[in-house]
C-alpha positions in Angstrom: 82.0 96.0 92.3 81.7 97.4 96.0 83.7 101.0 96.1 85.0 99.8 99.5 87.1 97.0 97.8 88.6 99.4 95.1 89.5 101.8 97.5 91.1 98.8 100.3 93.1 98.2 97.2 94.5 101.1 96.6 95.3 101.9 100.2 97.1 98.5 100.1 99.2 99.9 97.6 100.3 102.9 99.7 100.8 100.6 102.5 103.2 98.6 100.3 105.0 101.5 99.3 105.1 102.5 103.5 106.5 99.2 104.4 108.9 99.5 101.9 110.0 103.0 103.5 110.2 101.6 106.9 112.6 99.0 105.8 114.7 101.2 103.8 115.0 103.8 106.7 115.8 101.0 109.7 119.4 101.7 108.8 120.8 105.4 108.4 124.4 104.0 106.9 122.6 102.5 103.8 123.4 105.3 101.7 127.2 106.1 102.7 127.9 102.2 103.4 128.3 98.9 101.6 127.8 96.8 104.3 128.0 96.8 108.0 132.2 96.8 108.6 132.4 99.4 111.0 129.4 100.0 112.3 129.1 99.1 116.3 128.0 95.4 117.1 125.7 96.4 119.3 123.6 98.2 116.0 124.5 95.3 114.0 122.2 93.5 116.3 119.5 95.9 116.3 119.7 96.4 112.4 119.7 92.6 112.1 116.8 92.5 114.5 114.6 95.1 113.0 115.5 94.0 109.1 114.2 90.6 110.1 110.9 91.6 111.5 110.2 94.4 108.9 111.2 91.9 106.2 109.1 89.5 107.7 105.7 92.1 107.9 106.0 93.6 104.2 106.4 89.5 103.4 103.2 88.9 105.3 101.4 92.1 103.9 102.5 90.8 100.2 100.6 87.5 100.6 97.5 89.3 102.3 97.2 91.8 99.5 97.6 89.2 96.9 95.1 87.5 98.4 92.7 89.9 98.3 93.1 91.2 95.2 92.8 87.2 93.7 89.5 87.0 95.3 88.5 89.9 94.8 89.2 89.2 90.7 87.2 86.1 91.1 84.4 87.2 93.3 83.9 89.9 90.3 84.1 87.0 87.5 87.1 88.5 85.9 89.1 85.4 86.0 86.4 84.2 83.2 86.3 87.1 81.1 90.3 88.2 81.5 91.5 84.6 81.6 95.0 85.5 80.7 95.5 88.7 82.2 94.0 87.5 85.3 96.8 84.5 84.8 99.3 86.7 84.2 98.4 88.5 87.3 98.3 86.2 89.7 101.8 84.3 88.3 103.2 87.5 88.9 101.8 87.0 92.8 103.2 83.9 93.1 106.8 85.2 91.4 107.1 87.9 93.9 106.4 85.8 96.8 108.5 83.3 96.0 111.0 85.6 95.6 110.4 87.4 99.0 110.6 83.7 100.3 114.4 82.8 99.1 115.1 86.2 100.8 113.1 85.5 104.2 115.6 82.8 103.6 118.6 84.3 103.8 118.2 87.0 106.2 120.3 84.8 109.1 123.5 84.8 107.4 123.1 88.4 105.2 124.6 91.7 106.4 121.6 94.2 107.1 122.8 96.7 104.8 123.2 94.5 101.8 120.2 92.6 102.5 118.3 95.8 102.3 119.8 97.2 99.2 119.1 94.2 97.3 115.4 94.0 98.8 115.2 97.4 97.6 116.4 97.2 94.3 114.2 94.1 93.8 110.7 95.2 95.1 111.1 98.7 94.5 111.3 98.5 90.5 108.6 94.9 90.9 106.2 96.8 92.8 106.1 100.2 90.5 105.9 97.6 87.6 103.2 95.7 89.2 101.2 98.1 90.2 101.3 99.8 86.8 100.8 96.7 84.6 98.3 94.6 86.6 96.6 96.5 89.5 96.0 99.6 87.8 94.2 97.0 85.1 92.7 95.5 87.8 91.1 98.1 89.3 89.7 99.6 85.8 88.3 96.5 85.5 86.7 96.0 89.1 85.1 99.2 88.6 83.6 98.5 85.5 83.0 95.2 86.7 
């Protein structure tokens, strides 16, 4: 497999972990505050404003990435000779994304603040798993590929 890909891969990976930091920090309250009572409307606003669009672009990152690491599994063959953890792979894709989907979802009516925690808690712990049980497997096998 082309070094290129591997390494568009893993850069992905650190983008993911960048998007996730740019959500996280778009409100400074998140760590003294369980939700946005007392903070000015005006913020409110901009919070709601910036969670939406930041939510919206680690969303359409996600379903880029997966993308390309699903064609890059079967441009390699891998989805023939690791069936299942291929399978298991790309489920775990589509579980995450459907997730992230119920959450685009509900971003109208959810306070920024626990909208963000619970994004965080979610993808935070998914994405360390991920990463560590498929794409690190994944990229073994491209290069060996």
């Amino acid at each position: 497999m082309e070094r290129n890909a591997i390494d568009e891969v893993a850069l992905e990976h650190e983008s993911l972990r960048r998007h996730m930091s740019n959500l996280l920090s778009i409100c400074d309250a998140l760590g003294t505050r369980s939700n946005c009572t007392g903070c000015p409307r005006d913020r409110v606003c901009r919070c709601i404003d910036a969670t939406n669009t930041a939510t919206e672009e680690l969303f359409t990152f996600m379903v880029n990435h997966f993308g390309r690491e699903e064609r890059l599994m079967k441009d390699a063959g891998l989805v023939y000779r690791f069936h299942d953890e291929c399978e298991l792979h790309m489920q775990d894709h589509g579980d995450m994304s459907e997730a992230m989907l119920k959450v685009l979802v509900k971003i109208p009516d959810a306070d920024p603040v626990v909208h963000l925690r619970h994004l965080s808690s979610c993808l935070s712990s998914w994405l360390d798993q991920h990463i560590c049980s498929h794409d690190n497997t994944l990229l073994h096998q491209l290069q060996n590929a």
